[in-house]
MISEDO-114882 format. One record per residue: x, y, z of N, C-alpha, C in turn; residue in one letter. Coordinates in steps of 0.001 Angstrom, whole numbers, always signed. Each point is the difference from the previous one (the first is absolute). Layout:
REC,n_X,n_Y,n_Z,ca_X,ca_Y,ca_Z,c_X,c_Y,c_Z,aa
REC,X,Y,Z,X,Y,Z,X,Y,Z,A
...
This chain:
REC,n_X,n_Y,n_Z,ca_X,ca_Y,ca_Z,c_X,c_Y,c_Z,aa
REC,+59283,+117664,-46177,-711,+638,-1090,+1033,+671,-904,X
REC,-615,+154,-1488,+1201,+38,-612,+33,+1635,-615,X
REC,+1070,+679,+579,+298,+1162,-385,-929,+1094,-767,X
REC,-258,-524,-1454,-697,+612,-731,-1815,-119,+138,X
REC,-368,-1352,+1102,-575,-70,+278,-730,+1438,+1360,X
REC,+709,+212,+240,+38,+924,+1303,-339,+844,-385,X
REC,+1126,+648,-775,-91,+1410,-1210,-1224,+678,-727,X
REC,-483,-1593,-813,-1568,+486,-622,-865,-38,+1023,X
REC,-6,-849,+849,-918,+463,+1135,+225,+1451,+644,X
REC,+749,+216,+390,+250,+1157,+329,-230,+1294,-936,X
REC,+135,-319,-1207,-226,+1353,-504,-1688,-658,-739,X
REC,-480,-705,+563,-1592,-84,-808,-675,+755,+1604,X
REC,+394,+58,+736,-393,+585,+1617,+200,+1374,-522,X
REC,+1068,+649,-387,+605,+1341,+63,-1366,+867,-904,X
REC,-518,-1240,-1514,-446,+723,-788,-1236,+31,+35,X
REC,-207,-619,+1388,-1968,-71,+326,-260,+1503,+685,X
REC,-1167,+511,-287,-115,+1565,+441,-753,+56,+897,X
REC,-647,-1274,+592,-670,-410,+1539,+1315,-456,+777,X
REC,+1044,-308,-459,+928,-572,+1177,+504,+1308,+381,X
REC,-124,+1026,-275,+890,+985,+801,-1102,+571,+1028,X
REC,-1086,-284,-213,-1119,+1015,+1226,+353,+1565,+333,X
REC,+745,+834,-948,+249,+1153,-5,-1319,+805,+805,X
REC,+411,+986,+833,-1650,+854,+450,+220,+1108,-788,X
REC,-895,+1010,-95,-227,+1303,-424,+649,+546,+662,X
REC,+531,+1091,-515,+456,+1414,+1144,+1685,-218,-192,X
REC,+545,+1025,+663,+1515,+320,+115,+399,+25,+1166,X
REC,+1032,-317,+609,+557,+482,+1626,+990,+1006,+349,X
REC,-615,+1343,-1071,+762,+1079,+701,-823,+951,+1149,X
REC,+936,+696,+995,-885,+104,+608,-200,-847,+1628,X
REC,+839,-735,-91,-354,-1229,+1159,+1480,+106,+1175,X
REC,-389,+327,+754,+878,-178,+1273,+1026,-1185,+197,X
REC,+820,-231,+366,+466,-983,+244,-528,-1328,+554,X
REC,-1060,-134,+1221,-672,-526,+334,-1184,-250,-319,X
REC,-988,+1006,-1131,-1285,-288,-952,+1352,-938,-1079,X
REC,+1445,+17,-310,+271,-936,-1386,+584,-1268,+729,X
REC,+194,+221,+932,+181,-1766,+810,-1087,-609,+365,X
REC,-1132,+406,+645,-1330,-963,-418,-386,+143,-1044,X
REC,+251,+669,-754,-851,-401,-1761,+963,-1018,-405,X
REC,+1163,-306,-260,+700,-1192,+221,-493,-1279,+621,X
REC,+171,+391,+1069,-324,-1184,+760,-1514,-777,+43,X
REC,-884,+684,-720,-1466,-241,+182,-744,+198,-1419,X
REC,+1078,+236,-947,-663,+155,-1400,+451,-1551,-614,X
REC,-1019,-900,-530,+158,-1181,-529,+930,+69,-1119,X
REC,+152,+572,-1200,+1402,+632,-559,+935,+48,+439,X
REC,+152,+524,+739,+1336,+309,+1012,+387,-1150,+468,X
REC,-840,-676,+970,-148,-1053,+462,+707,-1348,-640,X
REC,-442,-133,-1642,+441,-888,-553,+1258,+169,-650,X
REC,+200,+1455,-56,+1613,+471,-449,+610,-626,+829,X
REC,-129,+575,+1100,+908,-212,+1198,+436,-1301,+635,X
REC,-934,-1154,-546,+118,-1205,+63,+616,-263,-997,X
REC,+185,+487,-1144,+589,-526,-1313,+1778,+496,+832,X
REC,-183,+1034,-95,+1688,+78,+579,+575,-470,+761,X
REC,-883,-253,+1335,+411,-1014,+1397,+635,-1430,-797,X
REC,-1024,-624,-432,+209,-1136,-912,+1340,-345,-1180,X
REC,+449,+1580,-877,+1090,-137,-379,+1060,+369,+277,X
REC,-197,+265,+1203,+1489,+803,+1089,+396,-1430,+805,X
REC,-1102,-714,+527,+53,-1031,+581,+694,-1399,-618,X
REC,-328,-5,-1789,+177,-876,-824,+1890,+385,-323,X
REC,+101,+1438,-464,+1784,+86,-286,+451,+47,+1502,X
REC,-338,+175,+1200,+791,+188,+900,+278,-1721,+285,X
REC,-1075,-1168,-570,+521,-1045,+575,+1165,-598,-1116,X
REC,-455,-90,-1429,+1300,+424,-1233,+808,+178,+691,X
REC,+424,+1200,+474,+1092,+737,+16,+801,-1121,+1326,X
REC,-937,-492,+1156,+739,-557,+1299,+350,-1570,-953,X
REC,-713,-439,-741,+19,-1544,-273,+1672,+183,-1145,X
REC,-200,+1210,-530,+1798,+383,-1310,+578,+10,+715,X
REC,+493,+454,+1530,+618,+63,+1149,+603,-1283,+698,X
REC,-929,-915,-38,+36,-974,+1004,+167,-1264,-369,X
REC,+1032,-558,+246,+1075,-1353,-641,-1075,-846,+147,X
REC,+138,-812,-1237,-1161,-1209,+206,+454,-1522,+403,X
């Protein structure tokens, strides 16, 4: 897929105001353990946290494949 292809997709996602599923409310106030299950169990969070797994996963293989004689 081609680069700029990615890009506008990606930022037509960023600028939808249903793709973020934001909730009401603030998290001050929250224990260490009330802000690790709100993490772990808030669908937001949820899909953050997959977004980063996904691009930690994507440069860490970059980074082994710039490494590794072909």
């Amino acid at each position: 897929m081609k680069k700029t292809a990615v890009l506008t997709a990606l930022t037509a996602l960023a600028l939808l105001p249903g793709a973020a599923m934001a909730h009401p409310g603030g998290h001050d106030g929250m224990t260490l353990g009330e802000g690790l299950h709100h993490l772990l169990t808030e669908p937001d969070h949820l899909a953050l946290l997959a977004l980063i797994a996904t691009l930690a996963g994507w440069g860490g293989w970059r980074a082994y494949r710039a490494r590794t004689p072909r």
